[in-house]
C-alpha positions as CSV (number, residue, x, y, z in Angstrom):
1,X,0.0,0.0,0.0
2,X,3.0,2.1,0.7
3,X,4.5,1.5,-2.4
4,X,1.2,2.1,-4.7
5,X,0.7,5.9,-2.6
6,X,4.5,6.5,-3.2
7,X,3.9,5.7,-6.6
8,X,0.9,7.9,-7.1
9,X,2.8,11.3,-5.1
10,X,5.9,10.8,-7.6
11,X,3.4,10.6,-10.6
12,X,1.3,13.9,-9.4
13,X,5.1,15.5,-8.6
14,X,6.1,14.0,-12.1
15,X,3.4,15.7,-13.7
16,X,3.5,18.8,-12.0
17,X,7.2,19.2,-13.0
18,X,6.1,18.9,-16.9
19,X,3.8,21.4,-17.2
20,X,5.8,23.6,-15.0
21,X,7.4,25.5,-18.4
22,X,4.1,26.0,-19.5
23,X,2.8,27.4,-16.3
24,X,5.5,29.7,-16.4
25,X,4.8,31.1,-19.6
26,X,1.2,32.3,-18.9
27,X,2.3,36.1,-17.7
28,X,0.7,38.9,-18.4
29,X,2.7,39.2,-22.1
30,X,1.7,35.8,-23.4
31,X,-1.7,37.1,-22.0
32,X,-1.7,40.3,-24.1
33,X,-3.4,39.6,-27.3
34,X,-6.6,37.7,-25.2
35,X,-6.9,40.4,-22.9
36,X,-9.8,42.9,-23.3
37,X,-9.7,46.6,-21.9
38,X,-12.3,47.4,-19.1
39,X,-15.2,50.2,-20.1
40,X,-14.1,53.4,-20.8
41,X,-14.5,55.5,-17.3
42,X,-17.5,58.2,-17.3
43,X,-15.8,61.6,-17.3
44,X,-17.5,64.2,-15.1
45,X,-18.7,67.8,-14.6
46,X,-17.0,69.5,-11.3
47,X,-17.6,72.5,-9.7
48,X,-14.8,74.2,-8.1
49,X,-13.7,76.3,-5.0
50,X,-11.4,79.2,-6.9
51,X,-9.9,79.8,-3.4
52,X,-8.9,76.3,-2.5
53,X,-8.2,75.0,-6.2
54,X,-4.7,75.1,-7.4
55,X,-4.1,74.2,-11.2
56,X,-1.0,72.5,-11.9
57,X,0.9,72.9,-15.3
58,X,3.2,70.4,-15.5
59,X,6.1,70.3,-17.4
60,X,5.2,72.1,-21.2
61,X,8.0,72.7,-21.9
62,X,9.9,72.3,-25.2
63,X,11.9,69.6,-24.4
64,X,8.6,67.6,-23.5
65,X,6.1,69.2,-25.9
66,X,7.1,69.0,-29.4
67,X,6.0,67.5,-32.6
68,X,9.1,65.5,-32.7
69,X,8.7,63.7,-29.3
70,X,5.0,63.9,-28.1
71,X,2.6,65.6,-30.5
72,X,-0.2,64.8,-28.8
73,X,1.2,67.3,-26.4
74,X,1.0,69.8,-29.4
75,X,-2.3,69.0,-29.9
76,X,-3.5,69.1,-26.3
77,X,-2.2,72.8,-26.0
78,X,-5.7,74.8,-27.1
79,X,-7.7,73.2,-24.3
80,X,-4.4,73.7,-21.6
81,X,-4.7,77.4,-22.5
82,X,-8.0,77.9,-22.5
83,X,-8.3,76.0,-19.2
84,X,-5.4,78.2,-17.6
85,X,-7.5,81.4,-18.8
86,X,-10.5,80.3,-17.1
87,X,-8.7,79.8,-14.1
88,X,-6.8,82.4,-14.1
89,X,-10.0,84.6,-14.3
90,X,-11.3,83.2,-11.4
91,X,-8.2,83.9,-9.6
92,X,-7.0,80.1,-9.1
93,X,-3.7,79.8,-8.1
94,X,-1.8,78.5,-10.5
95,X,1.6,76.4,-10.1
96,X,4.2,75.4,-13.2
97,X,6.7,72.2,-12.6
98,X,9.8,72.1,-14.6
99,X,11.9,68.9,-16.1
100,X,15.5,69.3,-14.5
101,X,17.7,71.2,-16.9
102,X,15.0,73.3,-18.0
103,X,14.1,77.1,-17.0
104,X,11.0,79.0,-17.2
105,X,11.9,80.5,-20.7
106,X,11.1,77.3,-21.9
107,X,7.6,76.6,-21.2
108,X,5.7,77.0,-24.4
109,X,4.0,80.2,-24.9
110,X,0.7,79.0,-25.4
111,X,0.5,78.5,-21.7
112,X,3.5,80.4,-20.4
113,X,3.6,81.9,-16.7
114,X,2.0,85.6,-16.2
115,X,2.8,87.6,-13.3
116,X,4.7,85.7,-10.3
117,X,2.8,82.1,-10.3
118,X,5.4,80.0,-8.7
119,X,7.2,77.0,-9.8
120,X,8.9,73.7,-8.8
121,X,11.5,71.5,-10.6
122,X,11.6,67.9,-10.4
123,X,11.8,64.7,-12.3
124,X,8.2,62.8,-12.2
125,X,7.2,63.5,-8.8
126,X,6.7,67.1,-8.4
127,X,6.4,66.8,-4.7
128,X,9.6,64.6,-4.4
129,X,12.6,67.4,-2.7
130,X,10.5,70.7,-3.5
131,X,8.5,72.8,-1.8
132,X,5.1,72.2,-3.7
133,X,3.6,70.8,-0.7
134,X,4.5,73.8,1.0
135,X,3.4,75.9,-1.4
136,X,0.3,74.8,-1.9
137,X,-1.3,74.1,1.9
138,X,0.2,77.7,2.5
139,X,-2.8,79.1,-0.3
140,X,-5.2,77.1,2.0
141,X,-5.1,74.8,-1.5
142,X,-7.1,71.7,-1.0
143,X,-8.2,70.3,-4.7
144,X,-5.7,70.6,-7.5
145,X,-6.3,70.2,-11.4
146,X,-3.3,68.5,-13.1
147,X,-2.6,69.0,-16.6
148,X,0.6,68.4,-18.9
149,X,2.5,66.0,-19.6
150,X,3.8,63.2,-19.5
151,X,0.7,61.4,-18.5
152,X,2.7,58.4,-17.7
153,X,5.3,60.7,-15.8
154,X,4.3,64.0,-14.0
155,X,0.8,64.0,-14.4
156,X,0.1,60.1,-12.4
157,X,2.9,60.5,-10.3
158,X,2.4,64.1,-8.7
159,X,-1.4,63.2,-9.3
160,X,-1.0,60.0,-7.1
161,X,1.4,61.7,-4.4
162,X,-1.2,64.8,-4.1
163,X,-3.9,62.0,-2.9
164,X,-1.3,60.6,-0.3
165,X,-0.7,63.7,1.0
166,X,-4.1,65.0,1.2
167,X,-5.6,66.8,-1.5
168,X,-8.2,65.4,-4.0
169,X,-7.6,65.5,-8.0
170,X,-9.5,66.9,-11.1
171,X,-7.6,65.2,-13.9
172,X,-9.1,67.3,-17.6
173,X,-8.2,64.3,-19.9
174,X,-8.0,66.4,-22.7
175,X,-5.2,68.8,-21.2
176,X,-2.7,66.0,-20.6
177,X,-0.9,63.7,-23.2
178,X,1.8,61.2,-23.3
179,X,3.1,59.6,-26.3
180,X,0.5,57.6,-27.3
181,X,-3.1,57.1,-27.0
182,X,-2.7,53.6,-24.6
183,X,-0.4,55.5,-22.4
184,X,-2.9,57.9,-21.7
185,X,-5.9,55.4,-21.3
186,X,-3.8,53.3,-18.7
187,X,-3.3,56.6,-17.2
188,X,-7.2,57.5,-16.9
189,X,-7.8,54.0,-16.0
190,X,-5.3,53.8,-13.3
191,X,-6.8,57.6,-11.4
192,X,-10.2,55.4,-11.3
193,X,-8.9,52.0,-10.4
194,X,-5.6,52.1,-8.0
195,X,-6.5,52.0,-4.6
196,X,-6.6,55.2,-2.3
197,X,-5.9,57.2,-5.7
198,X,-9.4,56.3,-6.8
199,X,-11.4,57.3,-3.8
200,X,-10.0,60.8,-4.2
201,X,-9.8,61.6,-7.8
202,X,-11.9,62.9,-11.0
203,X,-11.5,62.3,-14.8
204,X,-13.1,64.8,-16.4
205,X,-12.6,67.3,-19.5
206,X,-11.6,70.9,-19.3
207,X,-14.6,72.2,-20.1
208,X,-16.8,70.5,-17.9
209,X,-14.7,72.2,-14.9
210,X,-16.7,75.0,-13.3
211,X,-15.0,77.8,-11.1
């Protein structure tokens, strides 16, 4: 009776151990082709607090934003400047981000700084070793609306890090832009799906924000 069970357990372990390789092939790439995107998210109207919204302008600059690299960043820029007007004449405090190696004169003019609206420089986390935390809970700033580029860069990851410390999120999907179209639909999808980030953040389009 021994010998039949010991049998059996090395003919499961036998049989484990050959379909092992194909086991490990099923990862998400092999998966790719079969897999089916979820349902677009809904966007949504919001209506705004002028003197505790901030609107972020993230890194359009020309090293970013240029036909060459990213011209869906070109094409994004008529709704980023009429959304920055808007605010702007509802007296939102507006904040820029940089790329490092990059200055002020080279945000694009379509949406270039007016008067003193302040500015941070960073990699993809604008919050990471500036003072834009600072900055903005000394305004009384308690909803921000992130546009720019790169989706994939600035815009999730100073999205993402504004929920973690606090604030809730309006991101305008049509005044941010990455390289391609699936970059910025994982970017929508992940504001509405990742956990904590959800709970405190909107997809909507510019001009269905309200001041």
């Amino acid at each position: 009776m021994r010998s039949l069970l010991g049998g059996i357990a090395a003919a499961a372990v036998a049989v484990v151990l050959l379909n092992a390789p194909a086991l490990a092939q099923q990862t998400i790439v092999e998966e790719w082709p079969t897999i089916q995107p979820p349902p677009a998210p809904a966007l949504k109207p919001v209506t705004v607090d002028p003197k505790t919204t901030a609107l972020l302008v993230l890194d359009f600059v020309k090293q970013t934003c240029n036909m060459e690299r990213r011209p869906r960043c070109i094409a994004s820029l008529p709704v980023a400047k009429q959304l920055l007007a808007a605010a702007r004449a509802s007296n939102v405090f507006v904040v820029y981000s940089l790329i490092p190696n990059s200055s002020m004169g080279d945000v694009l003019p379509e949406v270039a700084p007016s008067g003193n609206e302040p500015y941070v420089q960073a990699t993809i986390d604008k919050f990471f070793k500036t003072d834009l935390e600072k900055i903005l809970k000394d305004r009384g700033i308690e909803t921000i609306i992130v546009t720019g580029t790169a989706a994939h860069g600035a815009v999730m990851y100073t999205g993402s890090e504004a929920v973690v410390r606090g604030f809730k999120v309006i991101v305008p999907v049509d005044a941010v832009s990455a390289d391609n179209a699936f970059i910025e639909q994982y970017v929508a999808y992940n504001f509405t799906s990742a956990p904590s980030v959800a709970g405190a953040s909107t997809l909507t389009r510019a001009s269905m924000i309200k001041f």
